[in-house]
C-alpha positions in Angstrom: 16.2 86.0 144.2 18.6 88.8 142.9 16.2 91.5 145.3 16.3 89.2 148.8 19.8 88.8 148.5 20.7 92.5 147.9 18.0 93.4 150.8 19.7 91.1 153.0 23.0 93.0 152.6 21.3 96.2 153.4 19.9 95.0 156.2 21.1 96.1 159.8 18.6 94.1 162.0 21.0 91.6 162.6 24.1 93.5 163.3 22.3 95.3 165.9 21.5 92.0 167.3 24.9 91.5 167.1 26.2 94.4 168.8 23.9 94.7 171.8 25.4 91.3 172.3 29.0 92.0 172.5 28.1 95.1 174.5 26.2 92.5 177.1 29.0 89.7 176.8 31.1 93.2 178.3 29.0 94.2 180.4 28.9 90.8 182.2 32.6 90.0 181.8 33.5 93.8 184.4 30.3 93.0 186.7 32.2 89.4 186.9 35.9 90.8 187.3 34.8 93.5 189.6 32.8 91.0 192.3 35.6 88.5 192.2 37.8 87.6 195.4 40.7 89.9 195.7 39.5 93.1 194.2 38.8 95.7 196.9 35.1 96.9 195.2 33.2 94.5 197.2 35.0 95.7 200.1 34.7 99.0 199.8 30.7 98.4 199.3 30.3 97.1 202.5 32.2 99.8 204.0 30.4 102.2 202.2 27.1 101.0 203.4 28.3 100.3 207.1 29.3 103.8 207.0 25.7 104.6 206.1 24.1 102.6 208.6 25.6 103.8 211.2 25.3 107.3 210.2 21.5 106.8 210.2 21.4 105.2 213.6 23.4 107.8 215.1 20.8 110.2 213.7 17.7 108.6 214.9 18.9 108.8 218.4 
């Protein structure tokens, strides 16, 4: 019993576990805060891509 115990203490499986889910709770929470209303991002996106677009058609023609 002694041995499981002390091999469960040494064991980092479930910390990783842990981690990559904090990191992903993260991850979401900026992707959220960056696409919400009032934050020029999404904005500037569609700009961004406009400006693209119309790039490319001017070039085809």
């Amino acid at each position: 019993m002694l041995i499981t115990f002390r091999r469960f203490l040494h064991s980092e499986e479930g910390v990783t576990a842990i981690e990559y889910a904090i990191i992903g709770v993260a991850m979401s929470i900026i992707v959220l805060t960056a696409f919400t209303d009032g934050n020029p991002l999404p904005d500037a996106l569609k700009g961004g891509f406009t400006t693209i677009q119309e790039n490319i058609d001017q070039a085809k023609t």
